[in-house]
N, C-alpha and C positions, 0 to 999 in steps of 0.2 A: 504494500500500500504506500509506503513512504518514499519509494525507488518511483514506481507511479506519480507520486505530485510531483517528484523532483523534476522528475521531466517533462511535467506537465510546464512545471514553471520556466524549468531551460527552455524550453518551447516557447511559450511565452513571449520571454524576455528577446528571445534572438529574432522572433516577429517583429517586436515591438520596432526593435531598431532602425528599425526598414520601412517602418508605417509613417509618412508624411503629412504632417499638420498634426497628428495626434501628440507630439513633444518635439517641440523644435532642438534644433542638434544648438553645439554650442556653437556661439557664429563666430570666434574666433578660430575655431580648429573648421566651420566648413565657410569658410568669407563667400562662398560665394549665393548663399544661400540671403534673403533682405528682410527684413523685419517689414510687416503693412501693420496698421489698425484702417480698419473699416469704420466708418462713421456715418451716419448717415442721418437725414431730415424726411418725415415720411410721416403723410397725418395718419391718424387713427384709423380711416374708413379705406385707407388707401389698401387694398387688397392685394392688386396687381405689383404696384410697386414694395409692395414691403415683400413677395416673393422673389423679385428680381435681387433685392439687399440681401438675403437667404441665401438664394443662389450663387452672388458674388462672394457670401462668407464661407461657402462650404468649397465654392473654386479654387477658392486664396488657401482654403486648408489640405485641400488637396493638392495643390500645384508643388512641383518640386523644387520651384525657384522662390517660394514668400513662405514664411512663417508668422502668422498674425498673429501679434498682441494686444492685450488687454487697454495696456498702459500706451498715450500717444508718446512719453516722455522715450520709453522704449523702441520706437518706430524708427524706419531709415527713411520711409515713406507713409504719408497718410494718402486713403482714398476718401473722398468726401461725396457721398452722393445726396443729392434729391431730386426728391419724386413725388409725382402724385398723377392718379389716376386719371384718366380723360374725359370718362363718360359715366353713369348712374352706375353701369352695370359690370364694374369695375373690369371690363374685359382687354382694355389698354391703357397703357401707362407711356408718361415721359418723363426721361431722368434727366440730370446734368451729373457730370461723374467729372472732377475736378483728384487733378496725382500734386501731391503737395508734399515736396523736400523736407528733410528734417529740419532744413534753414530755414523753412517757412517761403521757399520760392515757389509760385507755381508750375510745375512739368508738364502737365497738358489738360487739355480739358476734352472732355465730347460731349455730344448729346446723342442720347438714346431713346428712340420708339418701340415697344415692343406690345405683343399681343400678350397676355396671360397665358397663353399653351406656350408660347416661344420663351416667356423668362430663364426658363435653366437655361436653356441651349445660349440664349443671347448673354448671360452672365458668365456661360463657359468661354465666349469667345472675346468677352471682354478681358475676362484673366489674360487669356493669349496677349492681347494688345496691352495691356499692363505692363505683361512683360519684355515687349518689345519697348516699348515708351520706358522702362525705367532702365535695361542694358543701355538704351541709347542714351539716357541721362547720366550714366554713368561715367559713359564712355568719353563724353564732353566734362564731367567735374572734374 
């Protein structure tokens, strides 16, 4: 029984290490990995939009290039979105999605249309753009 959990736990652990967003690694042993915090403005009713914010937080946890924090103090980047629904029956939404330096410069802004069925998929390909928009801000600091 106790040969059993051991391995259950070696198992585990050596999973764990491998699983992205669920614990960020340390960022001086992997630099090239960037700290976000998500933030976001989103009224109560807003339906559409607060699943697009959802979906941009579980992108960013899952992506192999950000590790999201709690803390903005801890961020190499902030994304800042708002949003609000377009019509009664909360089936589109429009965002602005502003990338903000830990200096506080702005890196880029867009704006986004999406339908309610499309939020994941449009929040998955915003990740992408994110991360193309922050290598290249990099790459200029």
């Amino acid at each position: 029984m106790r040969l059993a959990l051991l391995c259950w736990l070696t198992l585990a652990i050596l999973c764990s290490r491998n699983a992205y967003g669920a614990v960020c690694p340390n960022i001086s042993v992997h630099p090239g990995i960037t700290t976000i915090f998500v933030q976001s403005d989103i009224g109560e009713q807003d339906a559409a939009a607060k699943a697009y914010v959802f979906g941009l937080q579980e992108a960013v946890k899952k992506s192999r290039a950000f590790c999201p924090v709690e803390d903005l103090r801890a961020a190499t980047f902030a994304v800042d979105v708002a949003g609000v629904d377009l019509n009664e029956d909360h089936e589109r939404a429009a965002f602005s999605v502003v990338i903000v330096s830990e200096r506080g410069t702005m890196v880029s802004h867009w704006v986004r249309l999406s339908s309610v069925d499309n939020v994941e998929k449009n929040a998955t390909d915003d990740v992408v753009k994110l991360e193309r928009v922050i290598q290249k801000a990099k790459r200029k600091g």
